[in-house]
N, C-alpha and C positions, 0 to 999 in steps of 0.2 A: 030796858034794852041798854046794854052797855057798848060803851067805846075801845072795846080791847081792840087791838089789832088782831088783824087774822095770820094764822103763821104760812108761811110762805114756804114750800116745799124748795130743797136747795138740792143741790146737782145731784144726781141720781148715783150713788156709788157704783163703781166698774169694779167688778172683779178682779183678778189678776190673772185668772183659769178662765179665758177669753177665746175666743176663736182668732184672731188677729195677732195675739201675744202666743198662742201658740203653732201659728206661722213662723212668726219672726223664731220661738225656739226652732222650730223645723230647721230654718235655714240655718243655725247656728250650728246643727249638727251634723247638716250634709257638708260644713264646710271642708272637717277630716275626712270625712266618705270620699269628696272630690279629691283632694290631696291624693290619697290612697290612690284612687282608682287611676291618675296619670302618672304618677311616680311606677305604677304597674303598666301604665301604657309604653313607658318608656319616650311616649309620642312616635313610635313605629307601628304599634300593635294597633290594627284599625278596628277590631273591636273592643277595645281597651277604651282608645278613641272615640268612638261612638260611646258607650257608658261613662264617659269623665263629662262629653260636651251634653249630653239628655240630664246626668245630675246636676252640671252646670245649670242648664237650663230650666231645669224645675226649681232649683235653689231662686234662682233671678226671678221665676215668676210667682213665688211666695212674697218676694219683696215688692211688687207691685199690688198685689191682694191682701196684703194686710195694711199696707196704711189706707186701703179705699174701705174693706172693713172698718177697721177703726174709726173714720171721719163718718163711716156712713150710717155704719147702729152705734156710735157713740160712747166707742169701747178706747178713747185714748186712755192711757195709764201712763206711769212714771216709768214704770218697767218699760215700756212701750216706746217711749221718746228717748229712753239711750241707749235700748239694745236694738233697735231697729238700724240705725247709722249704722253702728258697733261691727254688725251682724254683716252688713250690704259691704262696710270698707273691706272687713277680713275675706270677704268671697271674693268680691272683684280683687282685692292686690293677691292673695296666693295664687289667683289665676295669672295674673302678668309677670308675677315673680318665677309660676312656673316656665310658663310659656317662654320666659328668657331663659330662665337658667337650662332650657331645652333649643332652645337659639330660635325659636320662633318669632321673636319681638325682638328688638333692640334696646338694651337692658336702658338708654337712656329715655326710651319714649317711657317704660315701666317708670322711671324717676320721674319723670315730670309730671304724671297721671298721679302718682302717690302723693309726689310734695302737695299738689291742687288738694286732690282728696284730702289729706289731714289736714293741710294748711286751712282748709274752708270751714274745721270741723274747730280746730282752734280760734278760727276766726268769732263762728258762733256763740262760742264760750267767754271770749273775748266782750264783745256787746252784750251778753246776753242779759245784762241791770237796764237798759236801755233802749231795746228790744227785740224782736227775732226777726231774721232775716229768713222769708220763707222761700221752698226753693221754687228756683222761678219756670218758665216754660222752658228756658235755654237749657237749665239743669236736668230739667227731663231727657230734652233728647240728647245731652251727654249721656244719662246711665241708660239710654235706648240703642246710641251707641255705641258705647262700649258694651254692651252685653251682644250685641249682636256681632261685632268685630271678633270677642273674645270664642264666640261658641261658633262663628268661622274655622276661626285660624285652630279651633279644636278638633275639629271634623277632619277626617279623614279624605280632605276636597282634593279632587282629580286637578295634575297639575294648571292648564291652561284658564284655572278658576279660582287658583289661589289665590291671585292676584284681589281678586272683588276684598278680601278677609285683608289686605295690606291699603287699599280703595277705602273701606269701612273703620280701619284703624288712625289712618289720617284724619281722616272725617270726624271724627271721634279726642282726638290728642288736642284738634284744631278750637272744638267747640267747649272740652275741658278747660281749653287754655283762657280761651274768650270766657268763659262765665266765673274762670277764678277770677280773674281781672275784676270783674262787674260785680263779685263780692265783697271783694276785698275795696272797691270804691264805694259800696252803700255803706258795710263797716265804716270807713273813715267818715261819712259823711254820718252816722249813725253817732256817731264819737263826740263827734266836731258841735253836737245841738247844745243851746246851752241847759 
């Protein structure tokens, strides 16, 4: 009987032709389909309207199904951890860029949401020798909010209920603002180890 060691099976290769990565391309390519389809709404046409905020809204829930996918059959990849962001920043800012540049938003609330959003994504990259800042519960219901705000102020909402879509966009600007903060202090504090 000998003393070899026994070999030890090591992480199970993922694919790249994955069900979760190919989410993530999904939304990557509704993101021009959405473009199109409100640049054709003009944001007047209410069924224009309704088809810009439903591809909105299946785009947004690709991005919650695949990274639950991925963590759950154990399909993370590389491709997976920068087009997933990549994919979510470019959906959500063409929506708020359209949405102002159609005077639905106020082009300043769009700025502050965008600076948070890449500023956090910078941030990431910024620590990332040191370690990852995962997103937290508050981040969630930032992109819970904002997708819900955005496929409001989408819809074709009867006036006296617009309101709830400017209600949900606050709510939403408030709690972006509060968890870029809260990033950007584990970053420093992330920095600061020795």
């Amino acid at each position: 009987m000998t003393d070899e060691p026994v070999p030890v099976a090591g992480p199970r290769p993922v694919s790249l032709y994955n069900p979760a990565n190919l989410l993530t391309a999904v939304r990557i390519v509704l993101v021009p389909v959405f473009v199109v389809i409100v640049i054709m709404s003009g944001m007047t046409e209410p069924g224009w309207r309704m088809a810009a905020c439903l591809t909105f809204c299946v785009a947004s829930a690709t991005d919650f199904a695949d990274g639950w996918i991925a963590r759950r059959y154990e399909l993370v990849t590389s491709f997976g951890k920068v087009a997933d962001p990549i994919a979510d920043k470019t959906l959500t800012g063409s929506a708020l860029i359209l949405l102002s540049a159609y005077d639905m938003l106020p082009w300043w609330v769009t700025i502050v949401i965008l600076v948070r959003e890449w500023g956090v994504t910078a941030l990431r990259f910024w620590v990332i020798r040191y370690g990852i800042i995962p997103a937290s519960r508050g981040g969630k219901l930032k992109t819970a909010l904002q997708t819900a705000a955005i496929a409001w102020l989408l819809w074709p909402v009867p006036e006296p209920f617009d309101v709830i879509g400017t209600g949900l966009m606050v709510a939403a600007l408030i709690v972006t603002v509060v968890t870029g903060v809260d990033y950007v202090l584990q970053a420093l504090r992330m920095r600061g180890r020795p």
